[in-house]
C-alpha positions as CSV (number, residue, x, y, z in Angstrom):
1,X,115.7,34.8,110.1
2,X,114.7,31.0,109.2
3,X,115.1,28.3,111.5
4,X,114.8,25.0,110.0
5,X,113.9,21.9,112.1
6,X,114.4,17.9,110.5
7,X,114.2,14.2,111.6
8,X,114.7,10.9,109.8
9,X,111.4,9.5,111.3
10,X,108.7,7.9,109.7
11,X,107.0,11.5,108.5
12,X,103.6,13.2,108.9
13,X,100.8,11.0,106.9
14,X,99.3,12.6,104.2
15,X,95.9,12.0,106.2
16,X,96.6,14.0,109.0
17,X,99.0,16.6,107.5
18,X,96.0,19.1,106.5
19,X,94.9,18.7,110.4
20,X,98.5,19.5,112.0
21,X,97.5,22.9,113.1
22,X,94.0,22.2,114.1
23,X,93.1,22.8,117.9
24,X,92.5,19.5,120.0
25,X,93.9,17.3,116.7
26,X,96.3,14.8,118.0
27,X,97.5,11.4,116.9
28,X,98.5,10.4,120.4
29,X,95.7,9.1,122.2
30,X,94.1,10.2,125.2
31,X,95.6,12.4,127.9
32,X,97.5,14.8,125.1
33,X,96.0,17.8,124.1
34,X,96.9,18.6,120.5
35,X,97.6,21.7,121.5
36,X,101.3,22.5,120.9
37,X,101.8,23.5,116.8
38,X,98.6,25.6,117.7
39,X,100.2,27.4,120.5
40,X,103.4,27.9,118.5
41,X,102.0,28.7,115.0
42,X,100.1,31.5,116.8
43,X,103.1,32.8,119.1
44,X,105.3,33.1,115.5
45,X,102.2,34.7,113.6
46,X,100.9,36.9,116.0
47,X,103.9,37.9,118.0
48,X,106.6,37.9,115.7
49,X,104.9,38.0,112.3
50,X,106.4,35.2,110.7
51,X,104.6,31.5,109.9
52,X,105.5,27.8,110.1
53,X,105.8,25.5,107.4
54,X,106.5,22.1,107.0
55,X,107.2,19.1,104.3
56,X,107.3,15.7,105.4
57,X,107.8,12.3,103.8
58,X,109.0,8.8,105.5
59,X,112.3,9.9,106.3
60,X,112.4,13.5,105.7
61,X,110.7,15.9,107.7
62,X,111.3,19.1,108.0
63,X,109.6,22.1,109.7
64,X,110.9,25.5,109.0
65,X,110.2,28.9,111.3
66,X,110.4,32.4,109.4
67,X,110.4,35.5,111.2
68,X,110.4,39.3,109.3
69,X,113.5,40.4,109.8
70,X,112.3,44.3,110.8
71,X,110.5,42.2,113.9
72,X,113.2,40.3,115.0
73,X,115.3,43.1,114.7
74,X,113.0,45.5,117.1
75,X,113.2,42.5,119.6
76,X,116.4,42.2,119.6
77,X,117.9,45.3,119.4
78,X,115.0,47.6,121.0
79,X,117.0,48.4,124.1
80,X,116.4,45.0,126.4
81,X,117.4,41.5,125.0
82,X,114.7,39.6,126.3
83,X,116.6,36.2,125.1
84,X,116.8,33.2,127.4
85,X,119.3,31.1,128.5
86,X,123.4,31.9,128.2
87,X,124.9,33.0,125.3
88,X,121.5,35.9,124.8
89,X,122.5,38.7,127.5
């Protein structure tokens, strides 16, 4: 499965797009923790086996989520749904 994520915004600079998944990195200032592509990188790698990638240019970013198929498949159909929200039960 492959989720795909885009926005028209003014993109990722070519600076700080080697840094994205760093720990701590962040282009917000204080009080953020440049935390959260860390956290979710690992969750997709580690827990479902898949990776993130991204491509990103002033107005055209896109991130894109792909899972192994044999994973998603044990989650999903290994007795218990574990989904959240309606529409998952």
């Amino acid at each position: 499965m492959v989720v795909e994520i885009a926005d028209d915004g003014s993109g990722i600079p070519p600076e700080v797009q080697s840094h994205i998944f760093e720990p701590f990195y962040t282009t917000k200032g204080v009080g953020r923790n440049g935390l959260g592509l860390v956290i979710s990188s690992r969750i997709v790698a580690n827990r479902h086996n898949g990776e993130i990638e991204f491509s990103s240019a002033p107005g055209d970013t896109a991130s894109k989520c792909a899972y192994r198929s044999s994973t998603l498949r044990n989650r999903v159909d290994g007795g218990k749904r574990r989904g959240v929200g309606k529409g998952w039960n």
